[in-house]
N, C-alpha and C positions, 0 to 999 in steps of 0.2 A: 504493500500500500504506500501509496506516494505521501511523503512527507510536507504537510500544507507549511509548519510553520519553514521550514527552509527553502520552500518557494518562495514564501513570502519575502524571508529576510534577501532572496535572490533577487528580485525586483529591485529592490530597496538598494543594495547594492549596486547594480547599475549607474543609479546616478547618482550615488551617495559622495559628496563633497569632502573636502579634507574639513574637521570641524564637529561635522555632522554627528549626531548621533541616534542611536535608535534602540527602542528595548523591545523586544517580541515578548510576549505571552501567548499561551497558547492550549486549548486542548482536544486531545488527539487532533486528527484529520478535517476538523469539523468548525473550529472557530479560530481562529488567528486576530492578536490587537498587537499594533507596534505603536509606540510614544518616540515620536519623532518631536528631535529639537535643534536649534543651530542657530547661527550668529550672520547676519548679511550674507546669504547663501542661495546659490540657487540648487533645487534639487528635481531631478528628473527622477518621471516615474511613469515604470514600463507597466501601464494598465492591460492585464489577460482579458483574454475571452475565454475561460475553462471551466462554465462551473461554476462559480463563484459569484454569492451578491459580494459587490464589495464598496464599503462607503469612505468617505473623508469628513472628519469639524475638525477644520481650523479657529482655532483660539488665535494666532498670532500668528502674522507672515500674511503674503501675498498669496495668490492662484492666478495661473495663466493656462490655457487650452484651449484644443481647437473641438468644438463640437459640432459634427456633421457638415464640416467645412468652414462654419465661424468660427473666429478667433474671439476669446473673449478673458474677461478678470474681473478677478474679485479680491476683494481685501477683507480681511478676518474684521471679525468671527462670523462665518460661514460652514455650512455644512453640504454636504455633495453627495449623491449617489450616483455610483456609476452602472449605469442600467444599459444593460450588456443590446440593449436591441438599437441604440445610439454610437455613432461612430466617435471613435476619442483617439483623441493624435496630440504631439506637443505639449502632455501635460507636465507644468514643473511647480515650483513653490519657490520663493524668492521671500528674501526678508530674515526678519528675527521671528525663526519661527517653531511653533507649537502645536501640536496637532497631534489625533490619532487617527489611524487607519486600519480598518474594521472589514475582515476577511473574512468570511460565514460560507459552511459548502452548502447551498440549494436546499438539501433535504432539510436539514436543520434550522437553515430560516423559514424552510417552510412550516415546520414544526410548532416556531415562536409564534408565523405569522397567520398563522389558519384562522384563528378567531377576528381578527382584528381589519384581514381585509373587506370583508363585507360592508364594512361600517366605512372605508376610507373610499368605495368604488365610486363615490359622487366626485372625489379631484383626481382619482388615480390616472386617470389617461393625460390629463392637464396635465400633472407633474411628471408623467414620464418623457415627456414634449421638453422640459425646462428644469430637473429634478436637482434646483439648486434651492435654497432656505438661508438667504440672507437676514442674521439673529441682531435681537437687542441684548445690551451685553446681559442684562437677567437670564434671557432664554439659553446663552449661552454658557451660563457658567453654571444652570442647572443640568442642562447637556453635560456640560464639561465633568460636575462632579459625580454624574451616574457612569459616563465614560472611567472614571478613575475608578468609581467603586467596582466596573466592571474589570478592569487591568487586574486589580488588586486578588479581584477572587482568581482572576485565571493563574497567576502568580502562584497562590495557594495551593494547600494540599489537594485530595481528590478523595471528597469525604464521600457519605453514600448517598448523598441529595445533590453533590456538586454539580451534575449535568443540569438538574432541574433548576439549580437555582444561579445558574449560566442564565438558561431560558431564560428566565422570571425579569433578570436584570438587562438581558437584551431586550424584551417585550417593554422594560417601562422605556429603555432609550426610546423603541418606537413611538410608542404610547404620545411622551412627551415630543417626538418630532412631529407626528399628526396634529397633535394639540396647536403647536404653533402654526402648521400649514393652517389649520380648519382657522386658528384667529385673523390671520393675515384676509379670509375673505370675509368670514361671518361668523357669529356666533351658534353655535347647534345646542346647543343646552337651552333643556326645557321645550324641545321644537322636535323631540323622538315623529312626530307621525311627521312632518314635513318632509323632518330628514330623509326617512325611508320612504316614503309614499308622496312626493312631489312633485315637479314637471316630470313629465313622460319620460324622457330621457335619463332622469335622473334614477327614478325608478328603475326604468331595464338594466342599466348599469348596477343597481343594485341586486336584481335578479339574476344575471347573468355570474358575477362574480359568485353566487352565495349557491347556484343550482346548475353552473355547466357542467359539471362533472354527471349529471344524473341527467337532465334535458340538453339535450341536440340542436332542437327542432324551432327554428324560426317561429314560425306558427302559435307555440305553447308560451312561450313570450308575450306576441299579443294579444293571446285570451287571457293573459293575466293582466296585461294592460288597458284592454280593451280598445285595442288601435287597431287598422289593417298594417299587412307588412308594407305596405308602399308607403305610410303614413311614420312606420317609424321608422326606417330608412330613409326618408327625407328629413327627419329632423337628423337623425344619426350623418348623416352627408353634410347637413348644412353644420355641424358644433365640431365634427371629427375629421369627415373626408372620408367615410368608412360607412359600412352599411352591416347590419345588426349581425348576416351569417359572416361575415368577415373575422367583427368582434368575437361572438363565439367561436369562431374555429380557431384563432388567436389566442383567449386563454386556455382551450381545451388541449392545443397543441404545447403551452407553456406546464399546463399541468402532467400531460404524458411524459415530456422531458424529462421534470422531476422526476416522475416514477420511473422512468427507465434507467435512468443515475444511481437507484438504487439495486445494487445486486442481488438481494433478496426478495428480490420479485422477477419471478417471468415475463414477458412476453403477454402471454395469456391470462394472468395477473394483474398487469399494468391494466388490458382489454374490460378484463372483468370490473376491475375498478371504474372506468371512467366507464360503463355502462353500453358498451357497444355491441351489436348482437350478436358478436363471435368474433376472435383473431382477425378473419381477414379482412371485416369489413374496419377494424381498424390498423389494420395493415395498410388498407388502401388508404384511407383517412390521412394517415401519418406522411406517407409518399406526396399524399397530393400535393400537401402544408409545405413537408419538410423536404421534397426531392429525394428522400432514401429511404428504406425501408427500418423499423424499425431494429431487426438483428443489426441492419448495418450500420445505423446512428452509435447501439452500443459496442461494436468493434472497433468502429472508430473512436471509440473514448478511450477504449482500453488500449489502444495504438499512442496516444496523446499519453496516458498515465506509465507505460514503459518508457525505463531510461534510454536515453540514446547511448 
């Protein structure tokens, strides 16, 4: 099994300055934090596509990157996610700077993040368009000290709760990152039936997110909405550029990933889970999406995790 924490500290390495310094934490294969610091420094950093949610809060220091062909910057305190279906080029860090950088393997943040997306599907597409969180220094220095409490435990022993209370402590970072997204547009407290049951759009995104794994079907959608499909796919076109079966096959395809990354599950496991009437019909599903078959998305990973 491939070693996460010395991928990481590999990365790091790369463009690590004379100066520079960095602490990994780390447990098993599954969660990586390094505490990066430095003096007038520029630092490069070679962002993977393998697998990996992986985020950046800068406390102190610059940010410069290209995202999907813009160039852009930001100045701390700032928080980033680098969400793997956005192209990222040129990213460095410059300055007096402070920061952690938070490596989680897929299964695992899927694990933290199961309950909690349903409730975030009303900005989730917005933010993955723009998935930066410019902080006021309050917001960020409650980030900052759950960030620290979270280093601290990985640091520690490996008691018999340790896993779980990894989770616990990465689910409030999230917790507290939604919190600030949801402030910056409106307030949801006190407003449960809105939130869930709102414009039309907002709604299916909330459906979609909480029942694609079990519903497919365009159709069962808008009998829960009570829209026609043409009626929500013109609004889905007119806020996104995307039309409702798109959406679904986009998370459905995001969710079979996950499960395929996982070893302990077949093929026909993965199938049975996301509800499809048999292997091949989501065999063919996964092809269509993904261009390969599902045996050969996972040989292919396993090609990627052998050393050269």
């Amino acid at each position: 099994m491939k070693n996460l924490a010395e991928d990481v500290h590999g990365w790091l390495s790369k463009g690590m300055p004379a100066g520079g310094k960095v602490e990994v934490a780390s447990y098993g294969h599954e969660i990586v934090m390094a505490r990066l610091e430095g003096e007038a420094m520029k630092w490069a950093l070679d962002i993977p596509d393998d697998g990996y949610h992986i985020s950046l809060l800068m406390i102190g220091g610059e940010l410069h990157l290209t995202l999907n062909g813009d160039r852009m910057g930001f100045v701390s305190p700032v928080y980033i996610d680098f969400i793997d279906s956005n192209r990222w080029e040129n990213v460095h860090m410059d300055g007096c700077l402070k920061a952690y950088l938070l490596v989680v393997e897929r299964n695992f943040f899927h694990e933290v993040t199961v309950k909690l997306r349903s409730r975030i599907s009303e900005k989730m597409m917005e933010y993955v368009r723009s998935p930066f969180v410019l902080l006021e220094q309050e917001e960020a220095e409650r980030l900052g000290e759950l960030s620290s409490v979270l280093f601290g435990v990985m640091l520690g022993g490996n008691d018999v709760f340790h896993r779980e209370l990894l989770q616990s402590l990465l689910s409030s970072c999230q917790c507290e990152l939604w919190n600030t997204i949801f402030r910056r547009h409106e307030s949801v407290y006190g407003a449960e039936e809105s939130y869930h049951w709102g414009d039309t759009v907002s709604h299916f995104l909330y459906l979609v997110h909480t029942f694609c794994c079990e519903r497919h079907e365009v159709n069962w959608y808008c009998e829960q909405l009570g829209v026609s499909v043409n009626a929500l796919n013109a609004a889905l076109k007119r806020l996104y550029g995307k039309t409702a079966r798109s959406i679904i096959d986009e998370l459905l395809l995001t969710e079979a990933k996950v499960a395929l990354r996982n070893p302990g599950y077949s093929v026909q496991d993965v199938s049975d889970q996301l509800c499809f009437s048999d292997q091949s019909a989501f065999g063919k599903f996964f092809k269509r999406c993904c261009g390969v078959s599902p045996a050969l998305f996972r040989r292919e990973l396993e090609k990627e995790k052998t050393p050269q």
